[in-house]
N, CA, C and O atoms as CSV, one atom per row, in Angstrom:
chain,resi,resn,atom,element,x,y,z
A,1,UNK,N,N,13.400,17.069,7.397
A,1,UNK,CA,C,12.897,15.714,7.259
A,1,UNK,C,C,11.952,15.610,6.070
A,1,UNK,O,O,11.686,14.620,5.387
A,2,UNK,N,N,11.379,17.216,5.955
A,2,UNK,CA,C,10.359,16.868,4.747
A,2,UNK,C,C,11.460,15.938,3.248
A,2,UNK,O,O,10.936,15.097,2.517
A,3,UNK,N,N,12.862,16.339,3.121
A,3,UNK,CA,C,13.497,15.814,2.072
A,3,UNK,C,C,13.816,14.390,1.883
A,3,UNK,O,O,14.625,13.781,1.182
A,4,UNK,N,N,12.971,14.081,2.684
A,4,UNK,CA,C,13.236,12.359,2.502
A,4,UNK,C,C,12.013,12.046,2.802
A,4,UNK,O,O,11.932,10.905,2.347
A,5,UNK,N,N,10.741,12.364,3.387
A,5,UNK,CA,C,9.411,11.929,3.581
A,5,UNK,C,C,8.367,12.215,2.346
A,5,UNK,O,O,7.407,11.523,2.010
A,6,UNK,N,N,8.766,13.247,1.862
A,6,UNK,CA,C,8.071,13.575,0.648
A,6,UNK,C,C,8.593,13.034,-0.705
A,6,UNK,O,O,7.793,13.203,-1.625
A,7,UNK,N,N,9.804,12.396,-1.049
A,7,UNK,CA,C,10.421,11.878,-2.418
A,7,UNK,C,C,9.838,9.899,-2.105
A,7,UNK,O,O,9.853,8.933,-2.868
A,8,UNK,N,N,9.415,10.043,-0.705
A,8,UNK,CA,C,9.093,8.481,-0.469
A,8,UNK,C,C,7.526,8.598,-0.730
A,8,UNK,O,O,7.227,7.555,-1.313
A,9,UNK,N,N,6.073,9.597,-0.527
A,9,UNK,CA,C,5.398,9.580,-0.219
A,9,UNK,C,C,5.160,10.035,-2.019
A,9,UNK,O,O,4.207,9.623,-2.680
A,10,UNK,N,N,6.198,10.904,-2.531
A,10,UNK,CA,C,5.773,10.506,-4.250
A,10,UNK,C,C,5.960,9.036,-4.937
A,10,UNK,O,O,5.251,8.473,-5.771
A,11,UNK,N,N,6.871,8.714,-4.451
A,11,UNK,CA,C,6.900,7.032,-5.316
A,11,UNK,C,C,5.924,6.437,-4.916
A,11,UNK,O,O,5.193,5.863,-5.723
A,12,UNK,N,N,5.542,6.419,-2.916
A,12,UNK,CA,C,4.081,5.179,-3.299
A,12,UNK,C,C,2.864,6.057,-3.726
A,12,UNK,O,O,1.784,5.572,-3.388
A,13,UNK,N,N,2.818,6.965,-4.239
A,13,UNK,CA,C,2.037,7.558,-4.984
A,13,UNK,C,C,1.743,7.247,-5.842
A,13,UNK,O,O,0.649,6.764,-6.134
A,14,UNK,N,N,3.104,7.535,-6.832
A,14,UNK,CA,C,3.209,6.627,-8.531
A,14,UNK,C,C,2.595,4.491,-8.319
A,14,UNK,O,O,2.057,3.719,-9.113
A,15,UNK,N,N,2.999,4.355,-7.085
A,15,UNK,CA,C,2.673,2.859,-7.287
A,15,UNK,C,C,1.203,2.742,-7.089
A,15,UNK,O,O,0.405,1.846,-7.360
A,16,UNK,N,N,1.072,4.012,-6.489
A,16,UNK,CA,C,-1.178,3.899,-6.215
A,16,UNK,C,C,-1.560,4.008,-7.579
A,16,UNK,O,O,-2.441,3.235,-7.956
A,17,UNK,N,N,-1.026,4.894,-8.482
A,17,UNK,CA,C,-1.568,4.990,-9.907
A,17,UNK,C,C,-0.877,4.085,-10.594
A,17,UNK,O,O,-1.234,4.264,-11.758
A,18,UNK,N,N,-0.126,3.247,-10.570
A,18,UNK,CA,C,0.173,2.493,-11.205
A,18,UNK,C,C,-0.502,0.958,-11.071
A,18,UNK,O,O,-0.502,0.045,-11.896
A,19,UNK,N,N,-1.057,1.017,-9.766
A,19,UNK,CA,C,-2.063,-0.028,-9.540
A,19,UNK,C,C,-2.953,0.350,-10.385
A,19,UNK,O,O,-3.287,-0.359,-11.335
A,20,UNK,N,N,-3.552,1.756,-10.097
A,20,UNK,CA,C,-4.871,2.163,-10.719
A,20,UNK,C,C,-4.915,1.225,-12.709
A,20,UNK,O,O,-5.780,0.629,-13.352
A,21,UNK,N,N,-3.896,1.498,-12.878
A,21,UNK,CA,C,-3.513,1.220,-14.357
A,21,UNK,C,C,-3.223,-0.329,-14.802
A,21,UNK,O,O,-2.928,-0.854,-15.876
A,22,UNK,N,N,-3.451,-0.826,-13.443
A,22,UNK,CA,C,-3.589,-2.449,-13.408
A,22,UNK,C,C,-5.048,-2.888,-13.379
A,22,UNK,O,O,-5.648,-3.691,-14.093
A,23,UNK,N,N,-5.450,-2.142,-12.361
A,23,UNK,CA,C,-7.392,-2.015,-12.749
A,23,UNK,C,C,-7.700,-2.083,-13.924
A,23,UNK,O,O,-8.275,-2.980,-14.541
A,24,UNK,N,N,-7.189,-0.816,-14.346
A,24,UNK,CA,C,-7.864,-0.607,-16.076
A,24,UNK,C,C,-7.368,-1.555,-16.870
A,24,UNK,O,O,-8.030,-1.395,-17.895
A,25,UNK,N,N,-6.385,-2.738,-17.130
A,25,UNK,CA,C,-6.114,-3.510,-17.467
A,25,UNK,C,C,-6.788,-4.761,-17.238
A,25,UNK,O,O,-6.895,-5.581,-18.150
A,26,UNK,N,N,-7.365,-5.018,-15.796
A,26,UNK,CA,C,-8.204,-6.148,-15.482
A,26,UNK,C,C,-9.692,-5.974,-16.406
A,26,UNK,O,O,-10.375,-6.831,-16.967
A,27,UNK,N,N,-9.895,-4.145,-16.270
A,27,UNK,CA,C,-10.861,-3.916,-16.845
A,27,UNK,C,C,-11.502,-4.192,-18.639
A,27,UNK,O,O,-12.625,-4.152,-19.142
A,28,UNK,N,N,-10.292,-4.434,-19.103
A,28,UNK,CA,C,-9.921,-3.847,-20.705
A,28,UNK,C,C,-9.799,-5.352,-20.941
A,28,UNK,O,O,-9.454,-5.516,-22.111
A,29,UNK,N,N,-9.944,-6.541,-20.292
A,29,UNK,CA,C,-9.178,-7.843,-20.475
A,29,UNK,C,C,-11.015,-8.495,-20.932
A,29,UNK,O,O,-11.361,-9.676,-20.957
A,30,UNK,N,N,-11.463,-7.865,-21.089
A,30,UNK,CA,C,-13.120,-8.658,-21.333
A,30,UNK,C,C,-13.705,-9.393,-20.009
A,30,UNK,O,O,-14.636,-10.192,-20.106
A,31,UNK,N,N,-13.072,-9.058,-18.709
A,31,UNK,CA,C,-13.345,-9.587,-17.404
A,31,UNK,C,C,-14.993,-9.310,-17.462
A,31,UNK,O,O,-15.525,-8.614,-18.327
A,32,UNK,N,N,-15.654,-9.944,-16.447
A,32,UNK,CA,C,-17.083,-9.029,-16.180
A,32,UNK,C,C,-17.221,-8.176,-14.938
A,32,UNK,O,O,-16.727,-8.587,-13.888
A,33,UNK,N,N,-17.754,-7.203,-14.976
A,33,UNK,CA,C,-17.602,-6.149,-13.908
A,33,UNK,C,C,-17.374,-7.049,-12.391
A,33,UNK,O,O,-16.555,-6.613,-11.582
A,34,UNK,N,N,-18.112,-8.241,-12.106
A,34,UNK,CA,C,-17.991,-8.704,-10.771
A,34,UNK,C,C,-16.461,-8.963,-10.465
A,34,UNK,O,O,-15.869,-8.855,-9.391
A,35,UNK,N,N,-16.020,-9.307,-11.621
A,35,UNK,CA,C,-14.600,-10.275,-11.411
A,35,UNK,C,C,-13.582,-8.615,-11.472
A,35,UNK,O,O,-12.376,-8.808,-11.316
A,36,UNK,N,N,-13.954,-7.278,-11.655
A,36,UNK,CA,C,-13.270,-6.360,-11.114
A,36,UNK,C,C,-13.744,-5.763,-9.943
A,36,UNK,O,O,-12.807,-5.703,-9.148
A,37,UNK,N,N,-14.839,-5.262,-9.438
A,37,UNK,CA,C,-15.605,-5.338,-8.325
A,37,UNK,C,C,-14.903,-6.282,-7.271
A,37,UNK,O,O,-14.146,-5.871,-6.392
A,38,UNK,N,N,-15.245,-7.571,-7.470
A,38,UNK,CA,C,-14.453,-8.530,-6.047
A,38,UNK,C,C,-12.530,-7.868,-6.446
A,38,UNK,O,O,-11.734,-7.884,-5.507
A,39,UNK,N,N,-12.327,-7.651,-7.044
A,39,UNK,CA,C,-10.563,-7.783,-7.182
A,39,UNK,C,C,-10.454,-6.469,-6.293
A,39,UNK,O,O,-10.053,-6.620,-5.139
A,40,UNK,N,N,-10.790,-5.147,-6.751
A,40,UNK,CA,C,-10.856,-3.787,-6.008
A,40,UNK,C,C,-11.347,-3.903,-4.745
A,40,UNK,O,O,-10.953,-2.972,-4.043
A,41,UNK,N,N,-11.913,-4.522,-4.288
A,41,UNK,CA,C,-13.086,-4.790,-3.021
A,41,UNK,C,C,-12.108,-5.497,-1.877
A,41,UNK,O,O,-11.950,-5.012,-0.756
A,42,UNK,N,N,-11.352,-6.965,-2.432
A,42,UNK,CA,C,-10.057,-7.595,-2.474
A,42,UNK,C,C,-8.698,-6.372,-1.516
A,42,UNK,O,O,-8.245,-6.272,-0.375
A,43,UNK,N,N,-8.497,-5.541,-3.097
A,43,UNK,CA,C,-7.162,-4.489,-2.338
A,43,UNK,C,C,-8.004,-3.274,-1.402
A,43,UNK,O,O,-7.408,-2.573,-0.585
A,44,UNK,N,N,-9.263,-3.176,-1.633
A,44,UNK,CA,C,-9.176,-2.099,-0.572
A,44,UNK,C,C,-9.343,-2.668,0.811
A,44,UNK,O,O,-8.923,-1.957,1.724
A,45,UNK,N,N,-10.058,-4.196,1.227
A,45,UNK,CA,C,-10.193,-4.595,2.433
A,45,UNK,C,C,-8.672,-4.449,3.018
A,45,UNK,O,O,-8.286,-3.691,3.908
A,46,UNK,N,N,-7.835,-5.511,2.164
A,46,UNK,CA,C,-6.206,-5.942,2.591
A,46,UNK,C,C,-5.522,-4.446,2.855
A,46,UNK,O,O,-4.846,-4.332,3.877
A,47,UNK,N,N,-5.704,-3.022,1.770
A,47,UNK,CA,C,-5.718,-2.090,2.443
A,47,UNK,C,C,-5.594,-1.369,3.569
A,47,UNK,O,O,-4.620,-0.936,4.184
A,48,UNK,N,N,-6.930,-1.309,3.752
A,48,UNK,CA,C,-7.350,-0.999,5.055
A,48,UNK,C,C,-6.609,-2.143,6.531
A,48,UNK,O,O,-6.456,-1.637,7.642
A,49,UNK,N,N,-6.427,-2.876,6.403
A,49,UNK,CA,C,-5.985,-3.949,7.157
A,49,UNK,C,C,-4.338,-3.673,7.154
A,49,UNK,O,O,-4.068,-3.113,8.216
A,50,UNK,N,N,-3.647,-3.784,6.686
A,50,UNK,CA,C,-2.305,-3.293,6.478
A,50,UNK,C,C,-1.570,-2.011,7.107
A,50,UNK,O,O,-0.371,-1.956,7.378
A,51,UNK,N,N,-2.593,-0.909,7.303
A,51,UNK,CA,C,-2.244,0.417,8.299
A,51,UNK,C,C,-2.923,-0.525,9.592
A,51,UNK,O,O,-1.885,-0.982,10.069
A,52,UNK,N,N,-3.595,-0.859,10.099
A,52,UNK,CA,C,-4.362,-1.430,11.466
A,52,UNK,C,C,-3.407,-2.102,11.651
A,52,UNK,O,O,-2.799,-1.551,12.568
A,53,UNK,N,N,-2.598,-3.437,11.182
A,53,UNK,CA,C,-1.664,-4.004,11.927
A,53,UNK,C,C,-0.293,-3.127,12.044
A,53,UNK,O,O,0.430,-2.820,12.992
A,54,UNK,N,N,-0.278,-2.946,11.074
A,54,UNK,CA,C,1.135,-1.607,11.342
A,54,UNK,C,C,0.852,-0.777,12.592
A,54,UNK,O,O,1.666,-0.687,13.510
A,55,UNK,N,N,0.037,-0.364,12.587
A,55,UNK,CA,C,-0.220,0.987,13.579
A,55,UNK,C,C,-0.494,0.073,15.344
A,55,UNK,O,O,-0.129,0.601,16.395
A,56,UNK,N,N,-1.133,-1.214,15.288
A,56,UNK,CA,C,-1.097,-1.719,15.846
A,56,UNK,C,C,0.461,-1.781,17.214
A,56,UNK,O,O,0.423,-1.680,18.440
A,57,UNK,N,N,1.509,-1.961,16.369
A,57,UNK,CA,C,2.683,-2.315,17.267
A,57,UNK,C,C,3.080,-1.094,17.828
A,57,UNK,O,O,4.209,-1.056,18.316
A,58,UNK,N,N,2.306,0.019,17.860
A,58,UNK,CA,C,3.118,1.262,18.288
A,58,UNK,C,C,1.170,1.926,19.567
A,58,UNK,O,O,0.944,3.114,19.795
A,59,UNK,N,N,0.399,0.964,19.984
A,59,UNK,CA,C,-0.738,1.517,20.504
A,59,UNK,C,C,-0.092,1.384,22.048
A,59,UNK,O,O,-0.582,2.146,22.881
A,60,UNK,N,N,1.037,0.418,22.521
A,60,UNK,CA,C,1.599,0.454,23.642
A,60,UNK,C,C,2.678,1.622,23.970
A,60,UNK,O,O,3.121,1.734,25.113
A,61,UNK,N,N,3.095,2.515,22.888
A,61,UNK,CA,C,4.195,3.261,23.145
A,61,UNK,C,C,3.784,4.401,24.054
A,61,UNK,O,O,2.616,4.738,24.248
A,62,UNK,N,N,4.756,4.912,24.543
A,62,UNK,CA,C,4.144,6.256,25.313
A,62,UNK,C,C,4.820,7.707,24.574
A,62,UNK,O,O,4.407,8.867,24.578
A,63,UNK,N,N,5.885,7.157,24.031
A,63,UNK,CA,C,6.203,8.254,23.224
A,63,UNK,C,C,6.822,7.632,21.857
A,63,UNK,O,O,6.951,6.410,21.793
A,64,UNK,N,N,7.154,8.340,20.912
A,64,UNK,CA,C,7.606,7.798,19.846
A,64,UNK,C,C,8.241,8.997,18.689
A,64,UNK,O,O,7.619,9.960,18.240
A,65,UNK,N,N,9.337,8.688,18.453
A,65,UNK,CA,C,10.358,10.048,17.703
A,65,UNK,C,C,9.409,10.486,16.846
A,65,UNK,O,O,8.529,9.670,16.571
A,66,UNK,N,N,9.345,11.694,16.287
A,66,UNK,CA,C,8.795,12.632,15.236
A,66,UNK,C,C,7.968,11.737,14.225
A,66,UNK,O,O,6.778,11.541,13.978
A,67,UNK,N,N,9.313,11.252,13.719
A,67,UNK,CA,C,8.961,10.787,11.993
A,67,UNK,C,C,8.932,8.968,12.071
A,67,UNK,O,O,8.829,8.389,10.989
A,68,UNK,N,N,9.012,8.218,13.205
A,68,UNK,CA,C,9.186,7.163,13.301
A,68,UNK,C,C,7.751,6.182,12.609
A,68,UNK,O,O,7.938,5.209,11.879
A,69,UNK,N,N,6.749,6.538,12.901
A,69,UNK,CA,C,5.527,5.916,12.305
A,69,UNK,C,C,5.846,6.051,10.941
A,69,UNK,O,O,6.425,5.118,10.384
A,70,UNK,N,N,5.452,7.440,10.094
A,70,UNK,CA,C,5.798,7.817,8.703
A,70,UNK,C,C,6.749,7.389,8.148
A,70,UNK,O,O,6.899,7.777,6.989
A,71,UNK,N,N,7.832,6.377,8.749
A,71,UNK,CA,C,8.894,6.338,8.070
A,71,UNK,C,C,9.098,4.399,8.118
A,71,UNK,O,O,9.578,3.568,7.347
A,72,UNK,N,N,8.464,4.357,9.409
A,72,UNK,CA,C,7.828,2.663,9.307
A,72,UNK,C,C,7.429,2.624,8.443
A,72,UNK,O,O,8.269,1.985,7.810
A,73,UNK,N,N,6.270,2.960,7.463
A,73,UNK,CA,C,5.285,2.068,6.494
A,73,UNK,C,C,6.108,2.643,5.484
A,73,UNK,O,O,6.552,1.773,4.735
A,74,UNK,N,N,6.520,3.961,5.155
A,74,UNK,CA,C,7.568,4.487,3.881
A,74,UNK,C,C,8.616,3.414,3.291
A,74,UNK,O,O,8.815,2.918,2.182
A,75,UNK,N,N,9.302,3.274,4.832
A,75,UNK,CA,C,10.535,2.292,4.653
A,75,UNK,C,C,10.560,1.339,4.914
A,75,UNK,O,O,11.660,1.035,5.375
A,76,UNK,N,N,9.155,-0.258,4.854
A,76,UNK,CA,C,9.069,-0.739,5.317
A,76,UNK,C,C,9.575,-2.047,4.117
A,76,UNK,O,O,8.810,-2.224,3.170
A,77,UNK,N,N,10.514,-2.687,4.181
A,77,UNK,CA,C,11.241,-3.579,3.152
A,77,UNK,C,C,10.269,-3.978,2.538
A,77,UNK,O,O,9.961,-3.580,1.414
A,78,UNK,N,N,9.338,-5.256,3.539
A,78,UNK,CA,C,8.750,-6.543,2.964
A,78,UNK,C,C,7.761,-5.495,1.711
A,78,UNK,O,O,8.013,-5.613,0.512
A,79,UNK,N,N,6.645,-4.502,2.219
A,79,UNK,CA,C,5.841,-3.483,1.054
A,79,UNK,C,C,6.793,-3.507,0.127
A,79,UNK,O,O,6.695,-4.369,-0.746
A,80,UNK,N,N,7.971,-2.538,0.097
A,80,UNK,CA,C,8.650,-2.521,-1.210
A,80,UNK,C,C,8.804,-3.641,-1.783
A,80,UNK,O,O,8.529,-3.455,-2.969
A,81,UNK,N,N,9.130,-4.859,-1.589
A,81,UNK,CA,C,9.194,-5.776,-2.430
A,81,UNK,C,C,8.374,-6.107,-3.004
A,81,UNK,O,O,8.311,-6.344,-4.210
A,82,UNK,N,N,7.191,-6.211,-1.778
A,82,UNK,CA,C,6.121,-6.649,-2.781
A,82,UNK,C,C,5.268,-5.993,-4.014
A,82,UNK,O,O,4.724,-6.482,-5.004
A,83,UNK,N,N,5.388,-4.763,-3.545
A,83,UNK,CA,C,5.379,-3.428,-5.032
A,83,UNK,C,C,5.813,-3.689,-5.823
A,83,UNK,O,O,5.357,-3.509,-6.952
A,84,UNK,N,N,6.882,-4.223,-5.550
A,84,UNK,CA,C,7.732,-3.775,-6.703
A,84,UNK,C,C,7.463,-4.926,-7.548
A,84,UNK,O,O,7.149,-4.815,-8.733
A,85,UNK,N,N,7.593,-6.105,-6.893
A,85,UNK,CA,C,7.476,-7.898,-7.481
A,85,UNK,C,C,6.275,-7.655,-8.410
A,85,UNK,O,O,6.349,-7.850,-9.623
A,86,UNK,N,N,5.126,-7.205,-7.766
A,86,UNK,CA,C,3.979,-6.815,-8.343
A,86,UNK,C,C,3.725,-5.986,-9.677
A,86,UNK,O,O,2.874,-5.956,-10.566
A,87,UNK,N,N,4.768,-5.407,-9.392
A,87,UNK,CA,C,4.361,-4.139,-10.764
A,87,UNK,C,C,5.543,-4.811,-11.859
A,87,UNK,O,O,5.155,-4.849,-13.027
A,88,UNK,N,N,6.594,-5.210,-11.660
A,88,UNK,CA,C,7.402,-5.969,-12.433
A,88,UNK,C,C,6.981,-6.918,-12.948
A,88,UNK,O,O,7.518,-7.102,-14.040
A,89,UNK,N,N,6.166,-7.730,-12.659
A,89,UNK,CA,C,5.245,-9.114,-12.767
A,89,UNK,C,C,4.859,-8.881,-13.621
A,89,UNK,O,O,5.246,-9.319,-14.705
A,90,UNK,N,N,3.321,-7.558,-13.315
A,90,UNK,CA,C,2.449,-7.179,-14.771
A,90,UNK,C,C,3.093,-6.466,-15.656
A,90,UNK,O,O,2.766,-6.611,-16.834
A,91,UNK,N,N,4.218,-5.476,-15.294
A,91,UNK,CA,C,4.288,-4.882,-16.490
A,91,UNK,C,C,5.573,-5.982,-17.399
A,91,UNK,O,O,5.520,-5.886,-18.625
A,92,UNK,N,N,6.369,-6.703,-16.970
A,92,UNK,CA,C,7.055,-7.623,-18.132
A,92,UNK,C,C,6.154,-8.752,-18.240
A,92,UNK,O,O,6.387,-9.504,-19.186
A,93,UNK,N,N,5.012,-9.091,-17.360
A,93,UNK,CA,C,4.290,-10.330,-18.204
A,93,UNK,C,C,4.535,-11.962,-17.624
A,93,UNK,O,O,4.000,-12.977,-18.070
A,94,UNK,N,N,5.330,-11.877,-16.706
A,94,UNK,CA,C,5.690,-12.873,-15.761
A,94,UNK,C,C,4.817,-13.573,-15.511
A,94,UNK,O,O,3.756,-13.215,-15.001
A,95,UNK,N,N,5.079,-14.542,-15.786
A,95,UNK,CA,C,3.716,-15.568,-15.305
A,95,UNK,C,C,1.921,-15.311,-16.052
A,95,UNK,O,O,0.893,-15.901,-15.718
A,96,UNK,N,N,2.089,-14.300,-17.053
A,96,UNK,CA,C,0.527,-14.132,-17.340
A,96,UNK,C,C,0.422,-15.546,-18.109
A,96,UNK,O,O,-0.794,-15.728,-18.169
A,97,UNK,N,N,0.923,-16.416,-18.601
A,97,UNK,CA,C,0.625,-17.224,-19.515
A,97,UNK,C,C,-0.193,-18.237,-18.905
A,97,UNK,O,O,-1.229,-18.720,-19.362
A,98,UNK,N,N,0.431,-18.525,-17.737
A,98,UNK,CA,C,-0.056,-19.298,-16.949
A,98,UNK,C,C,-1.250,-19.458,-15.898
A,98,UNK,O,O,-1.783,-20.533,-15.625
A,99,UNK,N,N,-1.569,-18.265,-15.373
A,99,UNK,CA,C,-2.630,-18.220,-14.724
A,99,UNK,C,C,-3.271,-16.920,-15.475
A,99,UNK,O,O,-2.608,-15.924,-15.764
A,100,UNK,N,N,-4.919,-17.111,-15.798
A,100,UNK,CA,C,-5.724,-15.970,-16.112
A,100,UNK,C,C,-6.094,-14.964,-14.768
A,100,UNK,O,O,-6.591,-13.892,-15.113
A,101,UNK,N,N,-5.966,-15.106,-13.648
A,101,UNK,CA,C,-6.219,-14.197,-12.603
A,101,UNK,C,C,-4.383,-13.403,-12.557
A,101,UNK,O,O,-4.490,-12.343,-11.940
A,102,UNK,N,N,-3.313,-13.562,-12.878
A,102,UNK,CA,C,-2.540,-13.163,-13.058
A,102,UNK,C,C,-2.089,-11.247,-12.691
A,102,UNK,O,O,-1.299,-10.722,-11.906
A,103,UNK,N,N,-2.992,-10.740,-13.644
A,103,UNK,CA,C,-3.169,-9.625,-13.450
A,103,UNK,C,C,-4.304,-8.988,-12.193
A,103,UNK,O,O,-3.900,-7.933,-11.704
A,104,UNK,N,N,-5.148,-9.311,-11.840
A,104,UNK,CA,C,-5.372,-9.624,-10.574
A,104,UNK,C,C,-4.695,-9.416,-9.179
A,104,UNK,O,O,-4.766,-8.478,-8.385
A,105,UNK,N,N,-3.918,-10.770,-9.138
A,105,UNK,CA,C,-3.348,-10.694,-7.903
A,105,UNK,C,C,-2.074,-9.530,-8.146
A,105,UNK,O,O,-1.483,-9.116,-7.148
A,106,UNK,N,N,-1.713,-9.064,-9.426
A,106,UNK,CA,C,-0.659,-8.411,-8.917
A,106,UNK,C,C,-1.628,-6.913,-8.637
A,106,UNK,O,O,-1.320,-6.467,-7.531
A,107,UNK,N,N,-2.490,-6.204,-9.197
A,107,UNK,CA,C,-3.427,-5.599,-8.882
A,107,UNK,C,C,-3.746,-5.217,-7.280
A,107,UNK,O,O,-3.734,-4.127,-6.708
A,108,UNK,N,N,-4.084,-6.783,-6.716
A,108,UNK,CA,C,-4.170,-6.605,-5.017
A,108,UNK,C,C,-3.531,-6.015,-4.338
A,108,UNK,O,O,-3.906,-5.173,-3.523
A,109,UNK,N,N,-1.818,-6.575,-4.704
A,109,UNK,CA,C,-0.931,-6.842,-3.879
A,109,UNK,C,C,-0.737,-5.193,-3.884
A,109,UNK,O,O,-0.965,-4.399,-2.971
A,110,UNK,N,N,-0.278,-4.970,-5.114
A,110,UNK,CA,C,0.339,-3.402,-5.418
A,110,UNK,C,C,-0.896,-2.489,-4.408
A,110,UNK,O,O,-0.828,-2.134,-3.231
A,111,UNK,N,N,-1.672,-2.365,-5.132
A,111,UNK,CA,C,-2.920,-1.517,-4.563
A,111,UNK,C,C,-2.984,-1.394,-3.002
A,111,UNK,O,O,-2.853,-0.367,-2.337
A,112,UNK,N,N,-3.249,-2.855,-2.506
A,112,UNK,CA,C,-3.096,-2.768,-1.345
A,112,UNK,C,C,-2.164,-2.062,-0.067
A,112,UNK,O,O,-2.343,-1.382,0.943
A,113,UNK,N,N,-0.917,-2.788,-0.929
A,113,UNK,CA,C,0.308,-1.790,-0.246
A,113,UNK,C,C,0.783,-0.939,0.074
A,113,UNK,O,O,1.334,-0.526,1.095
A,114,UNK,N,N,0.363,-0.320,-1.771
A,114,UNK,CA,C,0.669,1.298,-1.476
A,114,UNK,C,C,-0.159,1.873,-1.053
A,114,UNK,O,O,0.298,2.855,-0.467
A,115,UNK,N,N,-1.764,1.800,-0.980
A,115,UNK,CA,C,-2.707,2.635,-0.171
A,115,UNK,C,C,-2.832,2.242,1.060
A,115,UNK,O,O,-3.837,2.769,1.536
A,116,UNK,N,N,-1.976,1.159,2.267
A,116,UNK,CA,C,-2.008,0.952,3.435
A,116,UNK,C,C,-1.074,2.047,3.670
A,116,UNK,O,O,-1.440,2.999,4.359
A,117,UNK,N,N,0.600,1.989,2.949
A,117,UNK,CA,C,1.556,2.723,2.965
A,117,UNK,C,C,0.842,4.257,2.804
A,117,UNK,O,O,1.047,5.199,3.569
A,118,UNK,N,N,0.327,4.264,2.118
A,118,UNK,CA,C,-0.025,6.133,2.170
A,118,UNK,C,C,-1.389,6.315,3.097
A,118,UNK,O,O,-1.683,7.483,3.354
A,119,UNK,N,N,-2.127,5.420,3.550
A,119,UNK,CA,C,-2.798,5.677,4.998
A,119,UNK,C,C,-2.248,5.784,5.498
A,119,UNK,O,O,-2.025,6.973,5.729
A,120,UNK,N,N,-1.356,4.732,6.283
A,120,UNK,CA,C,-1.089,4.720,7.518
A,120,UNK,C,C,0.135,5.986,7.800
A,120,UNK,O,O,0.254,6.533,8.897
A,121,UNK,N,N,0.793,6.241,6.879
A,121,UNK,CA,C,1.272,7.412,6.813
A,121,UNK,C,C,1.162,8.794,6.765
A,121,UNK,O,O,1.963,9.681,7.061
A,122,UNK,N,N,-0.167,8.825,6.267
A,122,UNK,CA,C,-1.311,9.985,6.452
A,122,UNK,C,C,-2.068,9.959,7.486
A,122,UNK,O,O,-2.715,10.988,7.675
A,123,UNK,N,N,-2.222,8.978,8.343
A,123,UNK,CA,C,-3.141,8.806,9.476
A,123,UNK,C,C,-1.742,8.534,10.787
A,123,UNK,O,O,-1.896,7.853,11.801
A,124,UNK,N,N,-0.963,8.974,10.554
A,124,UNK,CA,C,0.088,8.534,12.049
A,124,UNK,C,C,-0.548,9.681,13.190
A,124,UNK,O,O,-1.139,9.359,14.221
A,125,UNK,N,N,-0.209,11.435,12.630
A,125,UNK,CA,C,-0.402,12.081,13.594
A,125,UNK,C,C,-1.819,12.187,14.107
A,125,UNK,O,O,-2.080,12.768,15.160
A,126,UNK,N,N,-2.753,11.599,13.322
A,126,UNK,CA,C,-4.010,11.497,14.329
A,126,UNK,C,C,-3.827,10.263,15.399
A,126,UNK,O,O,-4.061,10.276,16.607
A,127,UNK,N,N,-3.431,9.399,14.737
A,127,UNK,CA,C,-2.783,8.180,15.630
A,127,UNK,C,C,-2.619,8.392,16.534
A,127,UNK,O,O,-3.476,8.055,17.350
A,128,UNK,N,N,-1.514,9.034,16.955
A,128,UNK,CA,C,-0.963,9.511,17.810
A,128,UNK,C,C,-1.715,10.143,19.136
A,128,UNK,O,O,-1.665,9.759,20.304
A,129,UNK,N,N,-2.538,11.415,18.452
A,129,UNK,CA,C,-3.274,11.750,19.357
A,129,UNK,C,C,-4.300,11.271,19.692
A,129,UNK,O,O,-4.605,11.591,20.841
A,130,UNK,N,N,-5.536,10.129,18.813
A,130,UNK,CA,C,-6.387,9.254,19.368
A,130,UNK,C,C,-5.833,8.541,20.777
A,130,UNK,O,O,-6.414,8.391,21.852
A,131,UNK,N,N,-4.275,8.100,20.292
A,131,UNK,CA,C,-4.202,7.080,21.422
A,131,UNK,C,C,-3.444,7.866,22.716
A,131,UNK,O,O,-3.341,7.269,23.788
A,132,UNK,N,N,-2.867,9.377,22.537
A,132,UNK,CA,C,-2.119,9.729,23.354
A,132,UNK,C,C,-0.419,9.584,23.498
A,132,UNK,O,O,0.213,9.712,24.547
A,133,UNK,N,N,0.018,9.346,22.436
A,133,UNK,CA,C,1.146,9.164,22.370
A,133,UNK,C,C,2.005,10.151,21.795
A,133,UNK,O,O,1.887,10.504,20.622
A,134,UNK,N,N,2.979,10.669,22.679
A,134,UNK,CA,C,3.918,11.717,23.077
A,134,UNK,C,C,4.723,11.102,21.977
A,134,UNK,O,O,5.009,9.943,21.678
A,135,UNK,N,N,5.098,12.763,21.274
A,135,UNK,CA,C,6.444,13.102,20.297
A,135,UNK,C,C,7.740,13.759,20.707
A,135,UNK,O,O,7.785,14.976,20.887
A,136,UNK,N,N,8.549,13.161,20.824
A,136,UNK,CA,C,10.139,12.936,20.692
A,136,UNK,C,C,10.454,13.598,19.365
A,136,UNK,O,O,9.979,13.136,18.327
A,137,UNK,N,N,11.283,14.726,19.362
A,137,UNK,CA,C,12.239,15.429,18.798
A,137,UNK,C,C,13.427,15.402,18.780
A,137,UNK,O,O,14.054,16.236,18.126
């Protein structure tokens, strides 16, 4: 299983640093530190919030297959799209003409996603045992 959990857990990797590289872009844009401060502050709350409701739908289970959590937030459509919409956005330029927060929100979105996606994926097997929930093989 590691051959499919680990080629997923490198890409939202690349999309955590590729947010990172949207930062430094908000940063490099003559913004003032507050207006990057609230934006980072922004993706790490939505962050953090994004593994809690995920992890949320599985606090009733009593057991749950091996890789089923890790492979929820890995393979979870709506995230990929929005990664992806996000990083496609800033890096061809979509819409920057039009709104100056532009780079910004795609900043959030990305950031957010992929560091809920690589929490909540890094935090399943404690999950698990905080709440008591039996693994299926």
């Amino acid at each position: 299983m590691g051959l499919i959990v680990l080629p997923l857990l490198a890409a939202w990797f690349a999309a955590f640093v590729y947010s990172g590289f949207i930062l430094y872009a908000i940063f490099s844009d003559d913004k003032p530190l507050w207006y990057v401060v609230t934006a980072l502050g922004a993706g790490v709350v939505l962050a953090l919030c994004y593994p809690q409701v995920g992890l949320s739908g599985f606090k009733t289970r009593e057991d749950v297959w091996a890789f089923e959590i890790p492979l929820y937030f890995l393979l979870n459509k709506v995230a990929i799209v929005v990664c992806v919409a996000a990083a496609a956005c800033h890096f061809f330029g979509w819409g920057a003409a039009t709104t100056p927060h532009f780079n910004a929100v795609c900043f959030v979105l990305g950031f957010a996603v992929s560091a809920g996606t690589l929490t909540g994926t890094l935090y399943a097997d404690r999950f698990q045992q905080k709440q008591g929930i039996g693994t299926t093989y």
